[in-house]
N, C-alpha and C positions, 0 to 999 in steps of 0.2 A: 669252045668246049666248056661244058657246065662243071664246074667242077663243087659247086656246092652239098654239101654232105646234107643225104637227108636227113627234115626233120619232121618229126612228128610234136604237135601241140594234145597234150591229155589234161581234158579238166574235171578235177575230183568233184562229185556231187552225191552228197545225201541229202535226204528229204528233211530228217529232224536237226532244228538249230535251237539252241537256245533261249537268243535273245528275239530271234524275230522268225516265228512258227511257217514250215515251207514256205519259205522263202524263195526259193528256188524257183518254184512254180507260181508264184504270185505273177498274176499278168496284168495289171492296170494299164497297158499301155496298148493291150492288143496283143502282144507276144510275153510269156514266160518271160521270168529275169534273166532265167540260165541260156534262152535263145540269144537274147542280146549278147551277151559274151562269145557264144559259140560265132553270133557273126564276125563279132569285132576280131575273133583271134583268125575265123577266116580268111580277111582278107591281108593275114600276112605275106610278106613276099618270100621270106626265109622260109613258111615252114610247107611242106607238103602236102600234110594232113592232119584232121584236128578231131579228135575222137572224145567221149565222153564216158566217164569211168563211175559208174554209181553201184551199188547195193540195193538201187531200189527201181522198181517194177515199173513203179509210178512215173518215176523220173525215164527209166531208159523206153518204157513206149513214148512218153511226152516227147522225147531225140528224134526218136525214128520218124513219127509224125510229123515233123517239121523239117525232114528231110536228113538229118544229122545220124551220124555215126555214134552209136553209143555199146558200150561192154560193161557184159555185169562181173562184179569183184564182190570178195569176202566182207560180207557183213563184220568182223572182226577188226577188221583195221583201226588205228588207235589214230590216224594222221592221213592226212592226202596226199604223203609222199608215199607211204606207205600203197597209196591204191592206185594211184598210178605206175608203182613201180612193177606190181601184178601183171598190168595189161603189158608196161614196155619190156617185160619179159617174153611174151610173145609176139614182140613186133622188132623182129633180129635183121629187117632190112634199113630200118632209123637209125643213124651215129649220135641223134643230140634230139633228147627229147624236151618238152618244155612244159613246165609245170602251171599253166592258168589259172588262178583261182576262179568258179562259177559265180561268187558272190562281189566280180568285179568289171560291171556291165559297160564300163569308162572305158576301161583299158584299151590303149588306141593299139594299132598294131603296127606302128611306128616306134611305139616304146617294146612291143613283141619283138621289131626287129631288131633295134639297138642291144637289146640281151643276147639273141642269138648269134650276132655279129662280134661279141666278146669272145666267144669261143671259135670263132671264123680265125681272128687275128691272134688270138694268145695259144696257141696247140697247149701247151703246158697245162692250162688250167684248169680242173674237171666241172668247175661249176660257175655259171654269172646269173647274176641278180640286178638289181636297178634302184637307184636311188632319184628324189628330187629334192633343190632345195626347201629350207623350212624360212619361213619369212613370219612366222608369229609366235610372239613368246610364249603365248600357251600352250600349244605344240609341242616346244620344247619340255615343258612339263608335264606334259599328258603321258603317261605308262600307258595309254593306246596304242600313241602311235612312238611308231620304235624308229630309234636312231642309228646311224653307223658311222664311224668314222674311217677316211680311206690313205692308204700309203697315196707317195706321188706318184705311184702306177697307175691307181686308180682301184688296188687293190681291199678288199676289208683286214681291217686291225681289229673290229671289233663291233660288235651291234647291243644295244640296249636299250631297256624301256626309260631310262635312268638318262637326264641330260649328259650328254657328249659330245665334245669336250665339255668339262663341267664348267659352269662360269660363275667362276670365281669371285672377278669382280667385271658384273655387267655392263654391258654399254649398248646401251640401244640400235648405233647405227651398222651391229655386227646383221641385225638380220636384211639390211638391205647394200650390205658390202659385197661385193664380185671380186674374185669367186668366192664362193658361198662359205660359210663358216660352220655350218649344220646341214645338216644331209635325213631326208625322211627315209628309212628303207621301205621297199615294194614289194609286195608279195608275188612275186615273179621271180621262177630260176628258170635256167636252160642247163641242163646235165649232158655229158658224157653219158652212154646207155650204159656201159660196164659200170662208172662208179654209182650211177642211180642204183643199179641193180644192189651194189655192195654197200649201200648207203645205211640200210636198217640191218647191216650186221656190225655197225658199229657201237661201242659200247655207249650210252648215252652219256654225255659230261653234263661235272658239276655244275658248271656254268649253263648248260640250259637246262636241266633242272632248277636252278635259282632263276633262274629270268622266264621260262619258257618261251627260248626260241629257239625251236630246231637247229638254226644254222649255225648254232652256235658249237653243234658237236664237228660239224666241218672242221671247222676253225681249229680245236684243241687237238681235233686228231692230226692236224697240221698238214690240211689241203687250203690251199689259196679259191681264194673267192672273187670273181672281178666282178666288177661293180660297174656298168653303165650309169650313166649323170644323164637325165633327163628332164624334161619338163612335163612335170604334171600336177593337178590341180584335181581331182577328184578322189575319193575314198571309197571304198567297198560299201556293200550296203549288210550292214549290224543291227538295226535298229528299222522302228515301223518310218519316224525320222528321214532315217537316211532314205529309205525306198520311195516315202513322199516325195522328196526332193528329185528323186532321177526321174520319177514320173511328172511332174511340174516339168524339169527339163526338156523329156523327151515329147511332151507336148507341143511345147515354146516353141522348138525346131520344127513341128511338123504343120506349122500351120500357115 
């Protein structure tokens, strides 16, 4: 007997980004950036079904053309938890929904499942995230990419843009010490549907206000976060940069 809770994968997409203009829809590769994700979150084992939450016209006929599920949400949303919490409000047959970002065409859905398998084995915990180790020291100092540190659960103590643990006095052979010393965090959650739902009525803390990272109000309002340890080795695409790069990639592979 199945007894796996369903899930539903929602990935937030709007059309304007900052640093690197529709991005979403850039397709050098033959398909849309935002297709690649939708596949990749596809062939998860964990999740059900995987739907696409945008504000924009552009983007939810681009879904449906290509075969994908997509629902249009409030232009107003300030955050993409905020827009997917919209749709997972009317989808009251999903226990654990799970937040993809569209600008993360890597994302294996091996690391999709290891998230949602957090909240398989811990009932208690309303939210899991994912981490991989950090193996270069500028990494560590880049206010990009954000760090967490975890209990010996495997839980978060804390995530910052700011090195974590700080080091104090460095030693080089910490970045290729097992187990790992520094942890990258993942822009991947899998929620509980009720606490998603009650997520953007929480008061925002000061702590993510000074760092601007969401998950940081988790944390203060004094909900546990667990944390999957993964391996992975690729970034979202920010920059014209990064999109070069996956398209060099997804070339390499196909030929």
């Amino acid at each position: 007997m199945n007894t796996k809770p369903p899930t539903a994968i929602i990935i937030p997409a709007r059309l304007e980004s900052t640093r690197l203009a529709r991005k979403m829809l850039l397709h050098e590769t033959g398909k849309p950036l935002l297709q690649h994700t939708y596949e990749a979150a596809r062939r998860s084992r964990q999740a059900d079904h995987v739907i696409v939450a945008t504000d924009s016209v552009e983007i939810f006929d681009t879904v449906r053309k290509f075969g994908g599920d997509a629902r249009m949400t409030s232009p107003a949303h300030q955050s993409g938890t905020d827009r997917i919490a919209e749709v997972a409000a009317t989808l009251s047959e999903f226990e654990i929904v799970v937040n993809v970002q569209g600008d993360e065409p890597d994302m294996t859905a091996e690391v999709i499942d290891q998230v949602i398998q957090q909240l398989h084995v811990q009932p208690a915990v309303p939210v899991a995230t994912a981490a991989c180790p950090i193996r270069s020291e500028a990494l560590i100092h880049d206010p990009s990419c954000v760090k967490v540190v975890m209990d010996h659960r495997g839980r978060a103590l804390y995530f910052s843009r700011s090195p974590i643990p700080f080091p104090r006095n460095w030693q080089t052979h910490w970045l290729t010490e097992d187990p790992p010393r520094y942890f990258q965090h993942l822009g991947i959650y899998a929620y509980r549907r009720p606490f998603l739902l009650g997520f953007a009525a929480l008061p925002m803390s000061l702590a993510e206000q000074t760092e601007s990272l969401e998950q940081l109000r988790v944390l203060q309002a004094g909900y546990p976060i667990a944390v999957a340890r993964v391996e992975y080795h690729f970034k979202g695409i920010d920059t014209a940069e990064d999109y070069a790069a996956f398209v060099k990639r997804i070339r390499s592979t196909s030929v």
